[in-house]
N, CA, C and O atoms as a GROMACS GRO file, in nm:
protein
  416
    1UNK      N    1  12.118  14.820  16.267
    1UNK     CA    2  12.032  14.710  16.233
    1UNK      C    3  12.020  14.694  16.082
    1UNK      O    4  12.013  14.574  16.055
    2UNK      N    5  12.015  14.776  15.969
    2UNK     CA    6  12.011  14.769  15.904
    2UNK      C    7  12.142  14.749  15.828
    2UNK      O    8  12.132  14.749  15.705
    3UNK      N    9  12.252  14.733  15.877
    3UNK     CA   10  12.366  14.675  15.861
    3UNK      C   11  12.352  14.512  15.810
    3UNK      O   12  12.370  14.447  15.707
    4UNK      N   13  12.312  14.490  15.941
    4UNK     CA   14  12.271  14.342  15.936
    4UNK      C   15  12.188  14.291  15.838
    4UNK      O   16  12.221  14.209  15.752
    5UNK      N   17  12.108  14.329  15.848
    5UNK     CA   18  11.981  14.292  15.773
    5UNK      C   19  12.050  14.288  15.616
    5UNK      O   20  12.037  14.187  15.547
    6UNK      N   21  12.144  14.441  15.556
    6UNK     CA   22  12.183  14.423  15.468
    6UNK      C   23  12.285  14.284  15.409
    6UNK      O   24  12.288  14.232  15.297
    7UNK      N   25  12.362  14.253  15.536
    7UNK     CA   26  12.456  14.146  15.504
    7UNK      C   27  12.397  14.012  15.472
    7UNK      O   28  12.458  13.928  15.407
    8UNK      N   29  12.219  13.986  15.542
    8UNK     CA   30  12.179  13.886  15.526
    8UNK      C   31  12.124  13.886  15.412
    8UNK      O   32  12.090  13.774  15.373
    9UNK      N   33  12.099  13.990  15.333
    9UNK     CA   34  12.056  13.996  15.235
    9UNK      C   35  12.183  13.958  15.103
    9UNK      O   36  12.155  13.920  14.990
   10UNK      N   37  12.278  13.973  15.139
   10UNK     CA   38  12.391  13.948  15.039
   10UNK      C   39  12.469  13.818  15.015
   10UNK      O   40  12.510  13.776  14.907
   11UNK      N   41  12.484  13.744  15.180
   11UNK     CA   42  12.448  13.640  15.199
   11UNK      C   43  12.381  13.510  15.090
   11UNK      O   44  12.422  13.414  15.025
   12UNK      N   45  12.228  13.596  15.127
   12UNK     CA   46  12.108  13.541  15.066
   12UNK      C   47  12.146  13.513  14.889
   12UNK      O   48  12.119  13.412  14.824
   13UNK      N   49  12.212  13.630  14.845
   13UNK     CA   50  12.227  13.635  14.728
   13UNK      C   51  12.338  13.528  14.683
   13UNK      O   52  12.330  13.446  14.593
   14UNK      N   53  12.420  13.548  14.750
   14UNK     CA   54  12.569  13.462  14.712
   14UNK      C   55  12.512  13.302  14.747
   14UNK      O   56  12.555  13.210  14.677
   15UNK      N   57  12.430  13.278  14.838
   15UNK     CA   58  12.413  13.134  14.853
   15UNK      C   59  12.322  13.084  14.703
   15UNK      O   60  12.334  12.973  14.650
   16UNK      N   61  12.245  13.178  14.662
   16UNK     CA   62  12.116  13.127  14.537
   16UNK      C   63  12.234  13.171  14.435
   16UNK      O   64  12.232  13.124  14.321
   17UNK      N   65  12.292  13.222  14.457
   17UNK     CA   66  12.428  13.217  14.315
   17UNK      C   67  12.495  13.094  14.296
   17UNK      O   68  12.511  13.018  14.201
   18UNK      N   69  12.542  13.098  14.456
   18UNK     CA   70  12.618  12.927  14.418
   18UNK      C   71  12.504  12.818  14.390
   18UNK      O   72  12.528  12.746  14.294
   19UNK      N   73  12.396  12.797  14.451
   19UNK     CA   74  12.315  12.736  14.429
   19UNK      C   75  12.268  12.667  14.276
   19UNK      O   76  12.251  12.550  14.239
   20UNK      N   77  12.256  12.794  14.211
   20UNK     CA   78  12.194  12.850  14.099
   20UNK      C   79  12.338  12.727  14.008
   20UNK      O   80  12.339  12.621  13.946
   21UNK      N   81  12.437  12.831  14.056
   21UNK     CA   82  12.568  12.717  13.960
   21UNK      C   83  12.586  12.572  13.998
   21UNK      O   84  12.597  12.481  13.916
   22UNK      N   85  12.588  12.562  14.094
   22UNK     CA   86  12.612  12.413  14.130
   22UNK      C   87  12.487  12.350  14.075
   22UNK      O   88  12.508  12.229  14.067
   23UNK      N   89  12.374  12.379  14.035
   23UNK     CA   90  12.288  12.347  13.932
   23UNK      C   91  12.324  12.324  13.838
   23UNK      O   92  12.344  12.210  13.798
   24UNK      N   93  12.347  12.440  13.766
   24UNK     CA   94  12.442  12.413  13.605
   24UNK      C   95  12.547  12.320  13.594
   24UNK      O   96  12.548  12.265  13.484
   25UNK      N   97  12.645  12.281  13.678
   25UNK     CA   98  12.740  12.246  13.710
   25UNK      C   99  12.722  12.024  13.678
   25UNK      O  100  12.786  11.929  13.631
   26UNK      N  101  12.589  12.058  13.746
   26UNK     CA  102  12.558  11.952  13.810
   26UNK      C  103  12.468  11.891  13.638
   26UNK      O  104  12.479  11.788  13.572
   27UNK      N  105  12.409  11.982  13.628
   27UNK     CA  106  12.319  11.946  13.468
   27UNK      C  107  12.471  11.913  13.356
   27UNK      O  108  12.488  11.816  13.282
   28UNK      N  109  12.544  12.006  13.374
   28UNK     CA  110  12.672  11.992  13.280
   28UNK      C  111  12.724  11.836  13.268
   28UNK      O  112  12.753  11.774  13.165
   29UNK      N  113  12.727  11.794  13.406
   29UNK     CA  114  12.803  11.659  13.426
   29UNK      C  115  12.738  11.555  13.409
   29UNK      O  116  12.793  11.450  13.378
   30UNK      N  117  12.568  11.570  13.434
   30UNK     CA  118  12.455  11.461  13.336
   30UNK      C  119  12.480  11.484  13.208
   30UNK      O  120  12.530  11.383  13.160
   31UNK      N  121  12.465  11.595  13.109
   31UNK     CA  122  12.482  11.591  13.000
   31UNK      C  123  12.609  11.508  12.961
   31UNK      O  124  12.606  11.408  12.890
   32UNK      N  125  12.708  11.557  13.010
   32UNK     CA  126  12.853  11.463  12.991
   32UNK      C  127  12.846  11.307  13.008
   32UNK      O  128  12.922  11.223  12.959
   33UNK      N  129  12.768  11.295  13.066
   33UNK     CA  130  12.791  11.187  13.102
   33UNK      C  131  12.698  11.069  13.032
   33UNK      O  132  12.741  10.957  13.004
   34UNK      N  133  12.562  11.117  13.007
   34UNK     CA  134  12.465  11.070  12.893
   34UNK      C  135  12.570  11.057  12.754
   34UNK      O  136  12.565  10.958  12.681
   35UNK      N  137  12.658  11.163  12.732
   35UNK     CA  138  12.698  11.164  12.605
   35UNK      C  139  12.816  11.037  12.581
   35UNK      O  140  12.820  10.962  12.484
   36UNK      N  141  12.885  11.037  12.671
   36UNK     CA  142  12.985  10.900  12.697
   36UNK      C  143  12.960  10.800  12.695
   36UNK      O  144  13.004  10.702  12.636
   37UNK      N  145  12.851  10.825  12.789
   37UNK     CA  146  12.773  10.675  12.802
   37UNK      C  147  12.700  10.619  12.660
   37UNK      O  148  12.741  10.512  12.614
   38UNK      N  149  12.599  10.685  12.596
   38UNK     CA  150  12.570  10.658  12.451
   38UNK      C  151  12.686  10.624  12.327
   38UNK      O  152  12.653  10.554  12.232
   39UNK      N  153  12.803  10.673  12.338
   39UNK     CA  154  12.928  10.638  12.278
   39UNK      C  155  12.962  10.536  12.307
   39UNK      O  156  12.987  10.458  12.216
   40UNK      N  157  12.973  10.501  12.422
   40UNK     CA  158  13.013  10.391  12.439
   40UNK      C  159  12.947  10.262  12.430
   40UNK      O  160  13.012  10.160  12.405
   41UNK      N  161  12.800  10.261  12.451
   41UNK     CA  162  12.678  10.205  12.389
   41UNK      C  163  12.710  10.163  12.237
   41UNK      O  164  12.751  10.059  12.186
   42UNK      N  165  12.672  10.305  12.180
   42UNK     CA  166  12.725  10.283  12.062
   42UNK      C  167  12.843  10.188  11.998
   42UNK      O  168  12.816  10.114  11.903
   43UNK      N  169  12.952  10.193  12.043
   43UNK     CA  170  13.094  10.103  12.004
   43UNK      C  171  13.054   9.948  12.011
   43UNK      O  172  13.082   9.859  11.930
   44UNK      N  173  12.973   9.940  12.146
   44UNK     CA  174  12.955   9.780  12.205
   44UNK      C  175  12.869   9.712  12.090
   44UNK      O  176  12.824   9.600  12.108
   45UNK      N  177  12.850   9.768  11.994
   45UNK     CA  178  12.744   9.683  11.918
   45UNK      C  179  12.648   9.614  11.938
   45UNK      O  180  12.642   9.494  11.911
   46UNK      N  181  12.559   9.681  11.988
   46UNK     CA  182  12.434   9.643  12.070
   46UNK      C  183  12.343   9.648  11.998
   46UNK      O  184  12.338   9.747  11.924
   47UNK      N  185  12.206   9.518  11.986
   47UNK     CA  186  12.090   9.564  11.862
   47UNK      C  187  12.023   9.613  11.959
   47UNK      O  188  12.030   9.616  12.082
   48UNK      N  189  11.928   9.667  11.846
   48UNK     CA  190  11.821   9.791  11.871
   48UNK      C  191  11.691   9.688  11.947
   48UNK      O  192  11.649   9.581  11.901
   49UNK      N  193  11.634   9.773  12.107
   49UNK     CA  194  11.524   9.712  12.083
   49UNK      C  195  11.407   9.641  11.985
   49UNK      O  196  11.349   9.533  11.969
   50UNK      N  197  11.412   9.790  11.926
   50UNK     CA  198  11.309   9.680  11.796
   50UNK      C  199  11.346   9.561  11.780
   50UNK      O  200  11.293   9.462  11.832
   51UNK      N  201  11.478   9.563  11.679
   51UNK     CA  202  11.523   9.450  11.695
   51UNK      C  203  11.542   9.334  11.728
   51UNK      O  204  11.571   9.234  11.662
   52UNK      N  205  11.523   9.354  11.847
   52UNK     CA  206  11.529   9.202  11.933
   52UNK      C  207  11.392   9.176  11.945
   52UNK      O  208  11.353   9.062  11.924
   53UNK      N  209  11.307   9.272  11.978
   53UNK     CA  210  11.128   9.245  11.976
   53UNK      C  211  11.104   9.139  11.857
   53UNK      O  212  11.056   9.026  11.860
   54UNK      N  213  11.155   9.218  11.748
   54UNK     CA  214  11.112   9.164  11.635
   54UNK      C  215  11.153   9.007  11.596
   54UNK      O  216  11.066   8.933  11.550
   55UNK      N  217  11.302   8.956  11.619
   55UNK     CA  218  11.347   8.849  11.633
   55UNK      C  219  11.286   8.743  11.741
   55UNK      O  220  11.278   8.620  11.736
   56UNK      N  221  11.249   8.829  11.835
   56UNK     CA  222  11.184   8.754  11.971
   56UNK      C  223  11.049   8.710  11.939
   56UNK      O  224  11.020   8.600  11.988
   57UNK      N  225  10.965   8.764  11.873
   57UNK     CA  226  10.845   8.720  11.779
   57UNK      C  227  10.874   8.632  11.678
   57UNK      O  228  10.771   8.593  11.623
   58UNK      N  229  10.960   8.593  11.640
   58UNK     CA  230  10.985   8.532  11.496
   58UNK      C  231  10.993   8.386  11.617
   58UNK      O  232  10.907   8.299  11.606
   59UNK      N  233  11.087   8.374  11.712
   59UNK     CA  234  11.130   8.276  11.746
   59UNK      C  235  11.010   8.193  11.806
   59UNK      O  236  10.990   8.074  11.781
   60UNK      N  237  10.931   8.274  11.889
   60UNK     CA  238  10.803   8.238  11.966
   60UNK      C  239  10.685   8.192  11.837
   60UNK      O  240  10.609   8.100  11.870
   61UNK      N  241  10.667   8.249  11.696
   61UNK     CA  242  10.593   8.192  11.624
   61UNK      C  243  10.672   8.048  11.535
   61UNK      O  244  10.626   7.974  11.447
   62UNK      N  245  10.792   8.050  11.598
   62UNK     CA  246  10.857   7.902  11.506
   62UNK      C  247  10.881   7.805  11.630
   62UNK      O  248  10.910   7.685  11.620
   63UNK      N  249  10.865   7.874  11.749
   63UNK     CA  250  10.838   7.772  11.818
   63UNK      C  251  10.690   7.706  11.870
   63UNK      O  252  10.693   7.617  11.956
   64UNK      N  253  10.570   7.750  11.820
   64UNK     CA  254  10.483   7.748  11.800
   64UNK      C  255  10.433   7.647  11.725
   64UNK      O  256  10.351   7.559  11.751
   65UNK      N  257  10.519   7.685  11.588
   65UNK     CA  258  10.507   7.594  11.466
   65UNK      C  259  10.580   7.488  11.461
   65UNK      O  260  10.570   7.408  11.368
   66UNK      N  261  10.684   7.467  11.588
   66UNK     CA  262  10.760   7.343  11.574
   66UNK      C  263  10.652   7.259  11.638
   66UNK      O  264  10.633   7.147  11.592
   67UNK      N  265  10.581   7.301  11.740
   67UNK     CA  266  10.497   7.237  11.847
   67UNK      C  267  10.371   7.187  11.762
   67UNK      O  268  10.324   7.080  11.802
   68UNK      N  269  10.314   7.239  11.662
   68UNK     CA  270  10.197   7.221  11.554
   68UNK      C  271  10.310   7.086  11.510
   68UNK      O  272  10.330   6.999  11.594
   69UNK      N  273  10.344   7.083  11.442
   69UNK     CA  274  10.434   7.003  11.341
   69UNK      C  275  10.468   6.875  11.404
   69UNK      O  276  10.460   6.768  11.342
   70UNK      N  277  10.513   6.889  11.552
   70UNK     CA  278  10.509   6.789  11.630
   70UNK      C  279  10.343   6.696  11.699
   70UNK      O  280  10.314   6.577  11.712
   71UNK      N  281  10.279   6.809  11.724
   71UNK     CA  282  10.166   6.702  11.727
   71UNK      C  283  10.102   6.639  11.626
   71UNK      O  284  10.030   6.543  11.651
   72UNK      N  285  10.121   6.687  11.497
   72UNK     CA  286  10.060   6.666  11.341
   72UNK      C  287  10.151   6.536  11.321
   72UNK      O  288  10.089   6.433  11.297
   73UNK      N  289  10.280   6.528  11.327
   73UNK     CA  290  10.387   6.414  11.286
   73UNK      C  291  10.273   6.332  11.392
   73UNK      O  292  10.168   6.287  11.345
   74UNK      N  293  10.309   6.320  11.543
   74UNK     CA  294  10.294   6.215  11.598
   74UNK      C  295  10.121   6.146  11.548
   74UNK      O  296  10.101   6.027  11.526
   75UNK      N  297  10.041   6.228  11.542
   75UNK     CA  298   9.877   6.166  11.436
   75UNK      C  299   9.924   6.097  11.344
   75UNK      O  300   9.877   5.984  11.334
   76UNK      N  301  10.025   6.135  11.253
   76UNK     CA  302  10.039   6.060  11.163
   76UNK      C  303  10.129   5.939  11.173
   76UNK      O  304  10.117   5.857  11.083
   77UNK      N  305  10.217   5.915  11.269
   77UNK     CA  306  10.300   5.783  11.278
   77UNK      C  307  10.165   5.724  11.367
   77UNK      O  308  10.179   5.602  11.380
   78UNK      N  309  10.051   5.768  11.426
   78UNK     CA  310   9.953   5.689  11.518
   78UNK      C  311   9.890   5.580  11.387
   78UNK      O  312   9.881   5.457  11.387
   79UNK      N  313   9.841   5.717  11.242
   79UNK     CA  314   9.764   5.672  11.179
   79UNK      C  315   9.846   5.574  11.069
   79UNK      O  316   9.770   5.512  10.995
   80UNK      N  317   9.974   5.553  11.049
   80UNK     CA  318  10.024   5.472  11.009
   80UNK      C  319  10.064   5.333  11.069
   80UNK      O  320  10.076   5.231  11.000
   81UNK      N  321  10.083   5.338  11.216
   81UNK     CA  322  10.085   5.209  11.239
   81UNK      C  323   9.952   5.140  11.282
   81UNK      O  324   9.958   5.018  11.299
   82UNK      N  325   9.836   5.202  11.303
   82UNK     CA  326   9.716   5.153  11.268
   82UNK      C  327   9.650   5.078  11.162
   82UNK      O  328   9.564   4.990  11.166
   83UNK      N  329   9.742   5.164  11.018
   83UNK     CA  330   9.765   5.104  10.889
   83UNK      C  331   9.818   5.009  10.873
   83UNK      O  332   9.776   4.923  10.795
   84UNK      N  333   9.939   4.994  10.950
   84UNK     CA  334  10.056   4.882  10.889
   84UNK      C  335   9.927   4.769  10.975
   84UNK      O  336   9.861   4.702  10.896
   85UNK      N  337   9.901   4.754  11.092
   85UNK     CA  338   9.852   4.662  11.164
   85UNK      C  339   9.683   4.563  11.107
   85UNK      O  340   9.637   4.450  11.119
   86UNK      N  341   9.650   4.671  11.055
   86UNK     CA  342   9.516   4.641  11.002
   86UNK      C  343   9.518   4.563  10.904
   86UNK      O  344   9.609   4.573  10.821
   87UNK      N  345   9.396   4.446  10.887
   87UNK     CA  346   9.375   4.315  10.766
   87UNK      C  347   9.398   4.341  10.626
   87UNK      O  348   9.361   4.458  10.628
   88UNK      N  349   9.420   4.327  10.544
   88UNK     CA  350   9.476   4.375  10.394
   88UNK      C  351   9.324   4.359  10.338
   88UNK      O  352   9.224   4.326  10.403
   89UNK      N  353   9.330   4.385  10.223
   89UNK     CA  354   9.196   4.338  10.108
   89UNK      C  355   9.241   4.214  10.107
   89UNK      O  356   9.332   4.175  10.181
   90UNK      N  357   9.181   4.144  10.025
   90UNK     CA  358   9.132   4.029  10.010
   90UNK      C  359   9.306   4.003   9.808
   90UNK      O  360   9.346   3.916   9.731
   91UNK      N  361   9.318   4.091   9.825
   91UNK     CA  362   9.411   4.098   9.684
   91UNK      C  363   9.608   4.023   9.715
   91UNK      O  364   9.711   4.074   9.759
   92UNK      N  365   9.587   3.942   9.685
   92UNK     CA  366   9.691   3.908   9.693
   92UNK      C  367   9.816   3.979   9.644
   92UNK      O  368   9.822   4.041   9.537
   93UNK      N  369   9.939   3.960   9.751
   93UNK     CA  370  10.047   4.070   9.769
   93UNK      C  371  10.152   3.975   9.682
   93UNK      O  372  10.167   3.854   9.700
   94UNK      N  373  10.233   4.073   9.564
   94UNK     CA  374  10.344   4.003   9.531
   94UNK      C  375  10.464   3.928   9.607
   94UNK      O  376  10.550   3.972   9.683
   95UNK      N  377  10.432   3.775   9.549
   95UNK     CA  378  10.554   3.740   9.650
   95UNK      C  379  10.495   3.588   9.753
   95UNK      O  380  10.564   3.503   9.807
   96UNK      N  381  10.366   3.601   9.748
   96UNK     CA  382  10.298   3.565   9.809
   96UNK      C  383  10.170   3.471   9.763
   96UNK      O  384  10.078   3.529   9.707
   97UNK      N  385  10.161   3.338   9.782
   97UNK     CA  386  10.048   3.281   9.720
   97UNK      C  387  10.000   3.243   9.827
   97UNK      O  388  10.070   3.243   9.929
   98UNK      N  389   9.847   3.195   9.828
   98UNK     CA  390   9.772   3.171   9.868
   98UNK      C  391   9.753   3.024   9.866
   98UNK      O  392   9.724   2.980   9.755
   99UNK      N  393   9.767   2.908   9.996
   99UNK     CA  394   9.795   2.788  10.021
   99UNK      C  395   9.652   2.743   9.934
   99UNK      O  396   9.544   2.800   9.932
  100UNK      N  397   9.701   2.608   9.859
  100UNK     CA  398   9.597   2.533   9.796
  100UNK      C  399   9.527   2.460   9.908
  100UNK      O  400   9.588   2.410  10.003
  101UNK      N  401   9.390   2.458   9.890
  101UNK     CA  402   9.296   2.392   9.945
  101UNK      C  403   9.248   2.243   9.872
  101UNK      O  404   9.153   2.242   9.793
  102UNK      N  405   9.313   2.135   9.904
  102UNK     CA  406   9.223   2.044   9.854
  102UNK      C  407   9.126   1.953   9.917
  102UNK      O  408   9.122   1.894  10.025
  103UNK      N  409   9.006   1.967   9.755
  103UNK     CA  410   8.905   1.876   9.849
  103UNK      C  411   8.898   1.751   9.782
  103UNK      O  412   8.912   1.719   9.664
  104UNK      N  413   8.865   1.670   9.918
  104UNK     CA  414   8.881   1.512   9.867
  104UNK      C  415   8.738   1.467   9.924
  104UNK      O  416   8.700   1.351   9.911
   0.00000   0.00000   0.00000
């Protein structure tokens, strides 16, 4: 009996050995493979998050400011043709006389 018992015990050992490696084995081929993969990242010329955050803010505050700029223009073509439309002073415009009135 203690035959047995010994073999299961050796068993026991050789399976948490391979175990143990096919662990390492297995970590080896993530590491490898993180490292390729970042190389190759690298080559593709890819910007940096920041990067794009930062550009991505720039675009959202100029599109912001295109939208200001656009409602500000359109007030002002409102308040100009309100201008053009409206009665003059009383000052006569070059170019232009003022019909004689006669009294008889």
């Amino acid at each position: 009996m203690q035959t047995n018992s010994r073999l299961f015990d050796d068993l026991a050992r050789l399976a948490t050995g391979a175990l143990g490696t096919a662990q390492g084995v297995k970590a080896e081929w993530e590491n490898l493979f993180h490292q390729r993969l970042e190389r190759f990242i690298g080559e593709m010329d890819l910007v940096p998050r920041e990067e794009f955050d930062a550009v991505k803010a720039m675009a959202v505050l100029a599109r912001e400011e295109n939208e200001a700029l656009k409602t500000r223009l359109a007030s002002l073509e409102k308040q100009v043709a309100v201008l053009s439309k409206a009665p003059r002073s009383g000052k006569p415009v070059a170019g232009k006389a003022k019909p004689a009135t006669s009294a008889k």
